[in-house]
N, C-alpha and C positions, 0 to 999 in steps of 0.2 A: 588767759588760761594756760596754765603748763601742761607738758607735754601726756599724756593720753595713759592711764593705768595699763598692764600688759597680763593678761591671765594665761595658764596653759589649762585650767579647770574653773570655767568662767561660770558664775553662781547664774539660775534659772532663770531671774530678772532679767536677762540680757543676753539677747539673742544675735545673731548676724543676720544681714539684709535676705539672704536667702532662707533663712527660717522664719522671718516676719512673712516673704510674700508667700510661703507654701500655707502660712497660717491665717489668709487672706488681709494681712496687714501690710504697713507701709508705715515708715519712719517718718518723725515730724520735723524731728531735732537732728543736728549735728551726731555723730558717733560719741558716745561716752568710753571708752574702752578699745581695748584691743587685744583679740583670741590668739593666740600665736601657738603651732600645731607642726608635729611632722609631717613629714612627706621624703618621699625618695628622695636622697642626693640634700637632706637639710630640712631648713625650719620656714613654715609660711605664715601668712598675719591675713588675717579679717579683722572689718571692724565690727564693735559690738553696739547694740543699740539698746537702749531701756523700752521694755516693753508698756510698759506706762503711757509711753510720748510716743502712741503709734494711732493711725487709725483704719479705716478700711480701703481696702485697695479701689472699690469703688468711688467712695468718697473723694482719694486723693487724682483719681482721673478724672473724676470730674473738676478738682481744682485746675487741675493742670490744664483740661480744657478750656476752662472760661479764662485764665492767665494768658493763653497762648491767642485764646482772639480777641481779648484786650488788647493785648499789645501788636495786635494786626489790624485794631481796629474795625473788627465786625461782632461787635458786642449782640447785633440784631439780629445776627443769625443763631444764637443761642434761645 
């Protein structure tokens, strides 16, 4: 995949990580995109994500959980 689209007025679908998690989501996928934005002193970059390929913030902690004691080996304690 080549390099990452660049928007300065990024269309609805496509939010940054910090507007997924205020909207109680979490990214599934890779970043599609990239928000690039003033600020004092020049220009900054987030990435953007498809709001599509998201799911809930609960949901993804709970993956996280059972992944992390998988691979500690205490599957039993879940």
């Amino acid at each position: 995949m080549g390099p990452l689209p660049v928007y300065r007025h990024p269309p609805r679908h496509l939010q940054s990580r910090s507007r997924l998690r205020a909207q109680g989501l979490a990214p599934t996928d890779p970043p599609v995109a990239v928000y690039e934005f003033r600020v004092s002193g020049g220009w900054s970059r987030c990435e953007l994500f498809d709001v599509a390929q998201t799911r809930s913030l609960r949901d993804a902690y709970a993956a996280r959980k059972r992944r992390l004691a998988a691979a500690a080996g205490q599957e039993r304690l879940l």
